[in-house]
VMD Tcl script that draws the C-alpha trace (Angstrom):
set ca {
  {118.84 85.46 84.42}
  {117.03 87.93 81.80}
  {118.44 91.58 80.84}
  {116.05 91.84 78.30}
  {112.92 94.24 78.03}
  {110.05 92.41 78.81}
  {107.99 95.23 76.47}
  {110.49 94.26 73.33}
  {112.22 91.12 73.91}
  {115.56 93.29 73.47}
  {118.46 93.25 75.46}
  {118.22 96.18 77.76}
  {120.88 99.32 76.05}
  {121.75 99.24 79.84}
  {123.27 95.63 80.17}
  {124.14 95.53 77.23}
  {126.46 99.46 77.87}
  {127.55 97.41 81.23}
  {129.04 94.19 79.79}
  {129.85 95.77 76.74}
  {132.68 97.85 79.23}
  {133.15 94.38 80.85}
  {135.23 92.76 77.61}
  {132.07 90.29 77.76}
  {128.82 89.37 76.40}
  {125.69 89.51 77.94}
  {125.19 86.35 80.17}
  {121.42 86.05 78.75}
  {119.86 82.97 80.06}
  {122.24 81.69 82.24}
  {121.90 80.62 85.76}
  {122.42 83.35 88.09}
  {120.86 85.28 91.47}
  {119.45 88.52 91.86}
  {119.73 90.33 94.76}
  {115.98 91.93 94.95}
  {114.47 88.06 94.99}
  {117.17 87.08 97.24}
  {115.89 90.15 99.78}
  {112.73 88.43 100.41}
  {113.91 85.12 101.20}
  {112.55 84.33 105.02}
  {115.69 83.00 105.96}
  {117.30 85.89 105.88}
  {116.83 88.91 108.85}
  {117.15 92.41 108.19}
  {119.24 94.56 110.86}
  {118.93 97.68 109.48}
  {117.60 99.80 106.48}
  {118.78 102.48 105.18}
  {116.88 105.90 104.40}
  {113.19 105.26 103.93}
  {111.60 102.48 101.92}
  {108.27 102.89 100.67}
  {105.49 100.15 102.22}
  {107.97 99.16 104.96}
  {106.04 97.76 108.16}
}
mol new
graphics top color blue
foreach p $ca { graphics top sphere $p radius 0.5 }
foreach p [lrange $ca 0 end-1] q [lrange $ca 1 end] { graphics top cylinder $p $q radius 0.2 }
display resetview
C-alpha cells in the first residue's frame, strides 16, 4: 500500500495525522487491500447503493 502523494512523493499530512493518533507509523509499502480496488472485483455482487453515485448504470 502507498499513502504518499503521487505529485510529491510525500507521505500524505492525512495518513500521516491518522497513524500518528494510532501510536504507529505509517505502514508505507507494506502489503495491504484497499477497499475502492476491492469494489470492482467481479466476484463480488452489489445489493444495494446508497445515495447516488455518479456514472452508475
Amino acid at each position: 500500500m502507498s499513502f504518499r502523494d503521487p505529485a510529491t512523493g510525500e507521505i500524505l499530512p492525512y495518513w500521516q495525522h491518522y497513524f500518528d493518533m494510532m501510536g504507529t507509523t505509517v505502514p508505507e509499502g507494506e502489503a495491504g487491500s484497499n477497499p475502492g480496488s476491492q469494489s470492482l472485483s467481479p466476484k463480488l455482487d452489489i445489493v444495494h447503493r446508497y445515495g447516488f453515485v455518479t456514472g452508475w448504470e
